[in-house]
VOPA-27706 format. One line per 3 residues: number of its first residue (from 1); their letters; for each residue y, z, x of C-alpha. Coordinates in Angstrom, 1 decimal. Layout:
N
NUM) A) Y:Z:X  ...
//
This chain:
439
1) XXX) 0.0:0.0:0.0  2.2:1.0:2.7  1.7:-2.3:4.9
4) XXX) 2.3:-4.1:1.3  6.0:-2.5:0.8  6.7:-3.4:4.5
7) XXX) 5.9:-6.6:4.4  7.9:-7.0:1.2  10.7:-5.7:2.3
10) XXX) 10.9:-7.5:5.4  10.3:-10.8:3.3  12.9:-9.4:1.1
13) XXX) 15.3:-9.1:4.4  14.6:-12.3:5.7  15.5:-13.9:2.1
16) XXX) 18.6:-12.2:2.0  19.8:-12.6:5.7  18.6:-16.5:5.8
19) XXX) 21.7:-18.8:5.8  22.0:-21.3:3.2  20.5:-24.3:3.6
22) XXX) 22.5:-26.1:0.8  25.6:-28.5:2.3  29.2:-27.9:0.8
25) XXX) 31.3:-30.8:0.9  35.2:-30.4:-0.1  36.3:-33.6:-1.7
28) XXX) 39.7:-35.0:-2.6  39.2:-37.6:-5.5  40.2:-40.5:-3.5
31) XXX) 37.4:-39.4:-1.1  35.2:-38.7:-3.8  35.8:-42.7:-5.5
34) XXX) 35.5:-44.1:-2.0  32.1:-42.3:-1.2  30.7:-43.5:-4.8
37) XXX) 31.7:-47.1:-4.6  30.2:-47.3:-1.0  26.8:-45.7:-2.0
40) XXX) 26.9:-47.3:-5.7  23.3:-48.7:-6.5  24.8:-50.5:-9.7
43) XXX) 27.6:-52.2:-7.3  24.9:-52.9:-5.0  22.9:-54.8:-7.5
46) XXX) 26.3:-56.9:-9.0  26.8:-58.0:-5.4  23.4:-59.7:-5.4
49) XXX) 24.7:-61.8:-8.8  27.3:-62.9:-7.0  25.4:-64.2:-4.6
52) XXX) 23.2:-65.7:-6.7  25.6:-67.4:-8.1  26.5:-68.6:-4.9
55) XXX) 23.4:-69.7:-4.5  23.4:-71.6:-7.8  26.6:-73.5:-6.7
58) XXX) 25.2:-74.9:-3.7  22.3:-76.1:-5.2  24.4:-78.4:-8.0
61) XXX) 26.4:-79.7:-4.6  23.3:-80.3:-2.9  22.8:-82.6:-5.8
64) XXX) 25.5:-84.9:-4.7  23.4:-85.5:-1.0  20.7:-88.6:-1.3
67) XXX) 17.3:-88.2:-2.2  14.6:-89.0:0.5  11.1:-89.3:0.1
70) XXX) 8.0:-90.5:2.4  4.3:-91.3:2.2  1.2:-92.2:3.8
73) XXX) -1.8:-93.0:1.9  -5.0:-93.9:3.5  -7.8:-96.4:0.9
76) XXX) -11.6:-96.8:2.0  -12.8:-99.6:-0.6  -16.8:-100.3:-0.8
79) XXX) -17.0:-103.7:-1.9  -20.6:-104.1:-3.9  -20.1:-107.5:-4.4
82) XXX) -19.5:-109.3:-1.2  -19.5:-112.8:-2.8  -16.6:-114.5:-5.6
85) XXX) -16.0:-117.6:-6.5  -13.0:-118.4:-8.9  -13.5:-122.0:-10.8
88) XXX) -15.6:-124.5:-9.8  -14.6:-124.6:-6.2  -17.1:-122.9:-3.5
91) XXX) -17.9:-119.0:-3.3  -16.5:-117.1:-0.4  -17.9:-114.2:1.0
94) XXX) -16.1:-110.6:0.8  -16.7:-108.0:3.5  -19.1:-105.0:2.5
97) XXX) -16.0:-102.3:2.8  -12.3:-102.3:3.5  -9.6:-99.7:4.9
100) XXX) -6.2:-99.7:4.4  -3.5:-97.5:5.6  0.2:-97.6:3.4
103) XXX) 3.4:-96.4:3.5  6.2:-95.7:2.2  9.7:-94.3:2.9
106) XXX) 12.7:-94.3:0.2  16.2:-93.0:0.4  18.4:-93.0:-2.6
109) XXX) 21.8:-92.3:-3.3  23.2:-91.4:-6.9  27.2:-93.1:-6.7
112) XXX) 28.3:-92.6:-10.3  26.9:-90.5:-13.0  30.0:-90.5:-15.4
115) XXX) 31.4:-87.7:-12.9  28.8:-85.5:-14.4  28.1:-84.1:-10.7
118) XXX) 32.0:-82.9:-10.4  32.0:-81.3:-13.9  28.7:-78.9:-13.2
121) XXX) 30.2:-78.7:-9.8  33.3:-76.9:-11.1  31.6:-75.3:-13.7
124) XXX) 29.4:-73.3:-11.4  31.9:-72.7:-9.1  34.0:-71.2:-12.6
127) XXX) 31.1:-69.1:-13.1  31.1:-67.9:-9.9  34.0:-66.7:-10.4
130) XXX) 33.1:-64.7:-13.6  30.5:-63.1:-11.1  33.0:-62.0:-8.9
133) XXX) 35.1:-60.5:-12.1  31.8:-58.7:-13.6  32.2:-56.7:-9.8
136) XXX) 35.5:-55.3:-9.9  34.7:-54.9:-13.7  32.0:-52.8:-13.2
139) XXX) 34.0:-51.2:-9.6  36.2:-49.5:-12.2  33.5:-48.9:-14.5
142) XXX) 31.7:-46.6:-11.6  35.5:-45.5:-10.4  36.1:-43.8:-13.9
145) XXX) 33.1:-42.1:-14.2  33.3:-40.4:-10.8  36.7:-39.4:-11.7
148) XXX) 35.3:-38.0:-14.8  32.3:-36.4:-13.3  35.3:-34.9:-10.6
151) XXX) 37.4:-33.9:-13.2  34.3:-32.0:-15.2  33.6:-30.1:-12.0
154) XXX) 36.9:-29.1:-11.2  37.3:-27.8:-15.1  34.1:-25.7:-14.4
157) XXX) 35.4:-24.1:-11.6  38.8:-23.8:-12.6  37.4:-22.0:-15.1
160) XXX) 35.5:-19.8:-13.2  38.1:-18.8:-11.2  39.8:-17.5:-14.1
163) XXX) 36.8:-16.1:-15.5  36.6:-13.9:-11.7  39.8:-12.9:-12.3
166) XXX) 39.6:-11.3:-15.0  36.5:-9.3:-14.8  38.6:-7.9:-11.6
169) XXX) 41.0:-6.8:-14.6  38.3:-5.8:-17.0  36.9:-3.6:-13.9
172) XXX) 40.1:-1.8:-13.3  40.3:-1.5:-17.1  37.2:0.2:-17.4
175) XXX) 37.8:2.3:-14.2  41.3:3.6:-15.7  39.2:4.1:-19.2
178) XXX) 36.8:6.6:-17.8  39.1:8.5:-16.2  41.3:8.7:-19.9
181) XXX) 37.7:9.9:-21.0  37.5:12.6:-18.2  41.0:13.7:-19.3
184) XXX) 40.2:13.7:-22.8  42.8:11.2:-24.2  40.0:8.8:-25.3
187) XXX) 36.9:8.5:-26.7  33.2:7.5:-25.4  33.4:4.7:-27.9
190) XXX) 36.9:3.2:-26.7  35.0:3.1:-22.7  32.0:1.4:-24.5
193) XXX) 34.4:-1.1:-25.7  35.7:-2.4:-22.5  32.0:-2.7:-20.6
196) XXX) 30.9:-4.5:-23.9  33.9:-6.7:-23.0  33.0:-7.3:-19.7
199) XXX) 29.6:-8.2:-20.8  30.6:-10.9:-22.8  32.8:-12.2:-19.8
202) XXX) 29.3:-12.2:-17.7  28.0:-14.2:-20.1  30.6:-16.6:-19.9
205) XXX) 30.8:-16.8:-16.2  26.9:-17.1:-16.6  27.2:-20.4:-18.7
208) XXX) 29.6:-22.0:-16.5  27.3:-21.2:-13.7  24.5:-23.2:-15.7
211) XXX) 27.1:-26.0:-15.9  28.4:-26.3:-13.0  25.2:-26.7:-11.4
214) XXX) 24.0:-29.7:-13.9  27.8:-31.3:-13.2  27.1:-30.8:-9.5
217) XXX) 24.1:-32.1:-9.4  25.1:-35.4:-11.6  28.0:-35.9:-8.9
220) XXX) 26.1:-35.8:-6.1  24.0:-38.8:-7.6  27.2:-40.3:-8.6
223) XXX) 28.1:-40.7:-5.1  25.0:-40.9:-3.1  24.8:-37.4:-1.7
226) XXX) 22.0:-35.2:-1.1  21.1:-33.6:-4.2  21.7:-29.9:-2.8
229) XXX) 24.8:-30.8:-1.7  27.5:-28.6:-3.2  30.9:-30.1:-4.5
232) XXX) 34.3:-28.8:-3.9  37.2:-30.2:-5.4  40.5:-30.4:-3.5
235) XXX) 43.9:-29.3:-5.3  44.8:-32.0:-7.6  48.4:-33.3:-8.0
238) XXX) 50.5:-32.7:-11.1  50.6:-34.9:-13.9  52.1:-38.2:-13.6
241) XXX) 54.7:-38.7:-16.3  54.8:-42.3:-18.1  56.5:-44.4:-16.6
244) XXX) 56.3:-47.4:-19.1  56.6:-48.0:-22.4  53.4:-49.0:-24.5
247) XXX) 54.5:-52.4:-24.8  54.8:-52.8:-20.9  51.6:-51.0:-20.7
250) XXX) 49.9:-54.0:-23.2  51.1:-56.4:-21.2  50.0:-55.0:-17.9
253) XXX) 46.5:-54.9:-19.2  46.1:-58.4:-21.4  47.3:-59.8:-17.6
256) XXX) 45.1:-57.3:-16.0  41.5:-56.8:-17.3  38.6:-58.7:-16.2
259) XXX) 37.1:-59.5:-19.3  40.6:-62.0:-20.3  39.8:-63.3:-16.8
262) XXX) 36.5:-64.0:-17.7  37.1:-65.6:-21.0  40.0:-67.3:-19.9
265) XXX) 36.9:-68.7:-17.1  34.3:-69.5:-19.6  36.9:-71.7:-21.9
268) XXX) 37.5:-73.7:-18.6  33.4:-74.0:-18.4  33.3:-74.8:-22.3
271) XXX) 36.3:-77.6:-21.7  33.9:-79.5:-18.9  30.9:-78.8:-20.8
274) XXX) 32.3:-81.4:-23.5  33.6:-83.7:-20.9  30.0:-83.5:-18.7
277) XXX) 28.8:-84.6:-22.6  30.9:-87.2:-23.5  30.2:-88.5:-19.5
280) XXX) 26.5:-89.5:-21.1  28.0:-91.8:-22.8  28.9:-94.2:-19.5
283) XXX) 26.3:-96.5:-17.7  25.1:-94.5:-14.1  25.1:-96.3:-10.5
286) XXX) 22.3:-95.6:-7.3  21.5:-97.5:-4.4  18.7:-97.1:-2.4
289) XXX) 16.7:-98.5:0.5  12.9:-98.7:0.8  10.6:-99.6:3.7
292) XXX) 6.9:-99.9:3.3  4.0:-99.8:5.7  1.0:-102.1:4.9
295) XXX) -1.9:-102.1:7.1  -5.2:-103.7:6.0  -7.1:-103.8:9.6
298) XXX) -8.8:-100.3:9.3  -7.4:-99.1:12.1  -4.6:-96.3:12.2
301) XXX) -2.4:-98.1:15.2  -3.2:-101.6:14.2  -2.8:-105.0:17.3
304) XXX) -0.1:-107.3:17.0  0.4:-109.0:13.8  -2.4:-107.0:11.8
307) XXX) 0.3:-104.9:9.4  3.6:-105.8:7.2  6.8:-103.6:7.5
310) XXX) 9.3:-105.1:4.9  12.6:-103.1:4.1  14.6:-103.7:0.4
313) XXX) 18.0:-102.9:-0.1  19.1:-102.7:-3.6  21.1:-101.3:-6.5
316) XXX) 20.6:-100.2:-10.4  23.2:-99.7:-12.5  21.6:-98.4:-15.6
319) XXX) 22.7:-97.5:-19.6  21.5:-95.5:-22.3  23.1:-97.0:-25.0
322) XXX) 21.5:-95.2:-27.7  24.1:-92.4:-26.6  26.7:-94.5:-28.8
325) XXX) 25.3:-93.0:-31.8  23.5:-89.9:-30.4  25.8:-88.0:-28.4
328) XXX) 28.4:-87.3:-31.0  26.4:-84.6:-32.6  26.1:-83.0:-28.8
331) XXX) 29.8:-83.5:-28.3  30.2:-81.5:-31.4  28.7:-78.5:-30.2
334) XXX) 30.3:-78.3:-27.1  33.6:-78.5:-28.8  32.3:-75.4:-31.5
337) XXX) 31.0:-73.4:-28.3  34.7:-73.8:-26.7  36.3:-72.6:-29.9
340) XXX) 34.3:-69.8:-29.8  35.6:-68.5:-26.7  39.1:-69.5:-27.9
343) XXX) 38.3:-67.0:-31.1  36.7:-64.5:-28.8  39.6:-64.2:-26.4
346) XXX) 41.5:-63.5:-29.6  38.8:-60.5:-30.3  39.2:-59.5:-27.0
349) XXX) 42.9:-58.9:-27.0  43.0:-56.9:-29.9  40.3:-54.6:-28.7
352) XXX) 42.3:-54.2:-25.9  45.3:-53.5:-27.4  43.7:-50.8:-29.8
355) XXX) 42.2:-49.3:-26.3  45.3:-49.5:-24.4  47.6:-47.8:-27.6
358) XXX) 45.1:-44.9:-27.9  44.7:-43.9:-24.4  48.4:-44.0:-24.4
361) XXX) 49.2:-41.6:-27.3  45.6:-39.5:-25.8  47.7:-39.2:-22.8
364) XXX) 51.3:-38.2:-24.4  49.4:-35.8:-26.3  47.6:-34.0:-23.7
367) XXX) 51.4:-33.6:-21.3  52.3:-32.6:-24.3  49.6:-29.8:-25.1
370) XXX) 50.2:-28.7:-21.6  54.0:-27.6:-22.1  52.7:-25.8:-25.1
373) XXX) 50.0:-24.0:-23.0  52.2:-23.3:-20.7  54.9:-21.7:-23.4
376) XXX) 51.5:-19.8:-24.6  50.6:-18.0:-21.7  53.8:-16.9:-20.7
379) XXX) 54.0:-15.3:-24.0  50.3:-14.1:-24.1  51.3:-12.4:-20.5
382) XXX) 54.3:-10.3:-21.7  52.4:-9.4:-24.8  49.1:-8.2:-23.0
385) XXX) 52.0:-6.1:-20.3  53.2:-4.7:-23.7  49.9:-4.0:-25.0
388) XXX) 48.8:-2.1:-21.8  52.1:-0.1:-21.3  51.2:1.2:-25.0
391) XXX) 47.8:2.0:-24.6  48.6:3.6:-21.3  51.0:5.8:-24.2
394) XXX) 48.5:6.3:-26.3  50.4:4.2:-28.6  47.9:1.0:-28.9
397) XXX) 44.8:1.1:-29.7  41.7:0.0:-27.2  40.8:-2.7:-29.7
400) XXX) 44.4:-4.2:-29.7  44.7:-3.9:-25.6  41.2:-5.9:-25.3
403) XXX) 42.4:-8.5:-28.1  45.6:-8.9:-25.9  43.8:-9.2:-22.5
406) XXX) 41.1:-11.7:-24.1  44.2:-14.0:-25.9  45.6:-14.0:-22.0
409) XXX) 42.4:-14.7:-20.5  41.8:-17.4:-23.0  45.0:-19.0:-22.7
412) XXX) 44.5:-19.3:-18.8  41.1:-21.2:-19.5  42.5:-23.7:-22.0
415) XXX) 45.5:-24.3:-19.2  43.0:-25.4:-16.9  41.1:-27.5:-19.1
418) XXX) 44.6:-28.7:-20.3  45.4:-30.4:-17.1  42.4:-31.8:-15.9
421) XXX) 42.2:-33.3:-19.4  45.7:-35.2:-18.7  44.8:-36.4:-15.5
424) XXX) 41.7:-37.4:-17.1  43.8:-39.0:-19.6  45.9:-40.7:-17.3
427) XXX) 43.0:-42.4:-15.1  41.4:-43.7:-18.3  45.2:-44.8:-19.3
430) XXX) 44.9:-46.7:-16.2  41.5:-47.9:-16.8  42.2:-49.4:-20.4
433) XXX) 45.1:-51.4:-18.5  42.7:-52.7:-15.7  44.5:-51.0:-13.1
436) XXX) 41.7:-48.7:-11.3  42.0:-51.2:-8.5  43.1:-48.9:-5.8
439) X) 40.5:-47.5:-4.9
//
């Protein structure tokens, strides 16, 4: 038994005097944004469409180079009939097997297609483009949900902070109580009252624990880190006042946001579509040279004179001219697939406009709440010095000092919350307007 409480308390020892293992990082949020887009799996992966769409380009201009093609075909022919005659004339005799060698070698070159080369040409390239856009679409997509994962941490342990604070109150509150209760100026009940209260702030402090740990953890996959890495958030600046009015703030982001871009892209792709269409309508061009090897004798390197070589040059010009009455209906839906787009982009703007005005009026509200807040605690302050002055008297009772101290201690929490919320507030602001670019 003995040897069993040593060796637990040793264990126990070794527990309590072994450094933690867990890294602590301090981040600023522009550190915190950088270090996410750099280790961003999702931005990873819309890099690769990119160059897949790359890859896609080049392979409609490698349509533009000629086409080459070769072959070599080797024939062994038993001949089971060795004699023919044709007519009346005299029957000849036919060897008893025959090997030829052949080949041929062909180069092409397309010259005029209707331009139907140049129009998927600069549609891929367009589309391309819209690549590219989906990337710094989904950059700020990944940008604003670090900053709100940042901004969730820092709430927590804002929060917390306050939370430590006041159970330091709480604790001289319950200290000064007992000694009331040693002098006889209050009762068992009215000490009771303040440790309940400082359970309840345990309690609290115990739940933000619990949450800071899930929003940690979430963070840390948010920006690549190891998963026992523990966060930090630096100070965060005040809150940027509005600079703009709404209808500058529109127009920022009907110039600004990527999906506009992107329409604006795929009505240009819609507007060659029809005219690679209507192109089927014109006759097409190629030239091309051939050169054939023919060599009868059997043998692969044949003597002088046993084998033919002969070379063509020559040109088609070709025309489907049942597109005159076929390629309207096709034209037609080209021109409804581009109208589309035109309708969407309408769509579009709207949505973003109804984005833009409520993230706006989210923001104006929330600098708004904070001057309130602010009006709130100072007031909650002087009433809970007023409340403790009189139940320092005797004149307040303990349920109207812990009400006061609670009201204060409240009011502190909702603060904190208050402005991460406006910065919060302000960053998706600047996200509905397309302007999360910086970093």
């Amino acid at each position: 038994m003995i040897n069993k409480f040593v060796g637990a308390s040793l264990f126990l020892c070794l527990a309590l005097n072994t450094p933690d293992m867990a890294q602590e990082r301090t981040l600023s949020l522009e550190e915190a944004i950088r270090l996410g887009l750099d280790n961003s799996k999702q931005l990873k992966l819309s890099r690769t469409r990119i160059d897949e769409a790359v890859a896609q380009y080049n392979q409609v201009k490698d349509r533009v180079l000629p086409t080459a093609n070769a072959s070599v075909a080797y024939n062994h022919a038993e001949i089971l009939n060795d004699k023919f005659q044709i007519g009346a004339g005299e029957p000849f005799n036919l060897p008893a097997r025959s090997d030829a060698y052949i080949g041929t070698l062909s180069l092409q070159q397309l010259v005029f297609q209707g331009n139907k080369l140049k129009f998927a040409k600069l549609s891929t390239e367009l589309l391309t483009d819209v690549s590219r856009l989906d990337v710094e679409k989904n950059k700020q997509e990944i940008a604003y949900h670090i900053i709100n994962g940042y901004f969730n941490l820092y709430k927590v342990i804002q929060s917390q902070k306050v939370v430590e604070q006041n159970l330091k109150v709480i604790d001289q509150q319950i200290r000064q109580s007992q000694r009331f209760f040693e002098q006889g100026l209050i009762t068992q009940n009215e000490v009771l009252r303040f440790q309940l209260q400082k359970s309840n702030v345990q309690l609290t402090a115990l739940d933000l624990e619990n949450n800071r740990r899930i929003v940690n953890y979430n963070l840390d996959l948010l920006l690549g880190l190891p998963e026992t890495a523990t966060i930090q958030v630096a100070e965060l600046p005040g809150v940027n006042p509005l600079n703009s009015d709404l209808a500058q703030y529109v127009d920022t982001a009907l110039a600004a946001r990527e999906e506009l871009k992107q329409n604006t892209l795929r009505t240009q792709v819609a507007e060659f579509n029809i005219k690679s269409t209507k192109a089927d309508l014109l006759p097409t061009l190629g030239v091309g040279a051939n050169m054939y090897y023919i060599n009868p004798s059997g043998k692969f390197i044949p003597s002088a004179n046993r084998f033919l070589a002969p070379v063509t040059l020559g040109a088609t010009v070709s025309w489907n001219m049942a597109s005159l009455w076929t390629n309207k209906n096709k034209v037609a839906e080209a021109t409804i697939q581009k109208e589309e787009t035109l309708i969407n982009k309408g769509i579009l703007e709207d949505q973003v406009k109804s984005e833009v005005n409520t993230d706006y009026q989210n923001y104006t509200k929330a600098v708004q709440r904070i001057g309130i807040l602010q009006t709130s605690i100072a007031q909650a302050r002087e009433n809970d010095k007023i409340l403790e002055s009189k139940y320092r008297n005797n004149i307040a009772s303990v349920t109207d000092r812990i009400d006061a101290n609670t009201q204060l201690f409240q009011s502190e929490i909702n603060l904190e919350i208050a402005k991460a919320d406006a910065m919060l507030a302000y960053y998706t602001l600047l996200k509905s307007t397309g302007n999360l670019k910086q970093y």
